[in-house]
C-alpha positions, 0 to 999 in steps of 0.5 A: 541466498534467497529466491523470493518471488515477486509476490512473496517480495509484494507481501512482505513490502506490504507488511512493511508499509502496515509497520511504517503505517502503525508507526506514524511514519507515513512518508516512508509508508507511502514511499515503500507503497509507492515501491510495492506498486511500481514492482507489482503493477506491471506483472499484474497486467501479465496474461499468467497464473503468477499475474492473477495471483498478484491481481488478487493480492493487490485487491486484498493487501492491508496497507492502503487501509493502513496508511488511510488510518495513519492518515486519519489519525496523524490529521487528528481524525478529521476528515481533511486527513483522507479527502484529497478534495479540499472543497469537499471539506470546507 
């Protein structure tokens, strides 16, 4: 039986996002991002150690890099792979 805390839950999901991410799977990246988001975002706004902590996780996690380099990549390394305003890059 397993008693992992949420932030031991938002690490490991992070690294399972760098995994996707490294794959060139990124929807499935983005879909468990989306989930380590939706489990983490609420308990970092908690007054609370635990809170804090995972405040400074979010900060820190490598999984959005990751999937913005997956991105690139998967995009042939222009620029309309990362920029989400497309008159920027006209």
């Amino acid at each position: 039986m397993s008693a992992e805390t949420a932030l031991e839950k938002g690490r490991a999901l992070d690294w399972e996002v760098r995994a996707w991410a490294m794959a060139g799977d990124i929807r499935q990246a983005e879909k468990r991002l989306s989930v380590l988001q939706k489990l983490l975002g609420p308990l970092a706004e908690e007054p609370s150690k635990e809170g804090r902590a995972i405040q400074q996780f979010l900060k820190k996690m490598k999984s959005p890099e990751a999937l913005k380099e997956a991105k690139w990549r998967a995009g042939g390394g222009t620029i309309k792979a990362v920029c989400p305003n497309p008159s920027l890059t006209d």
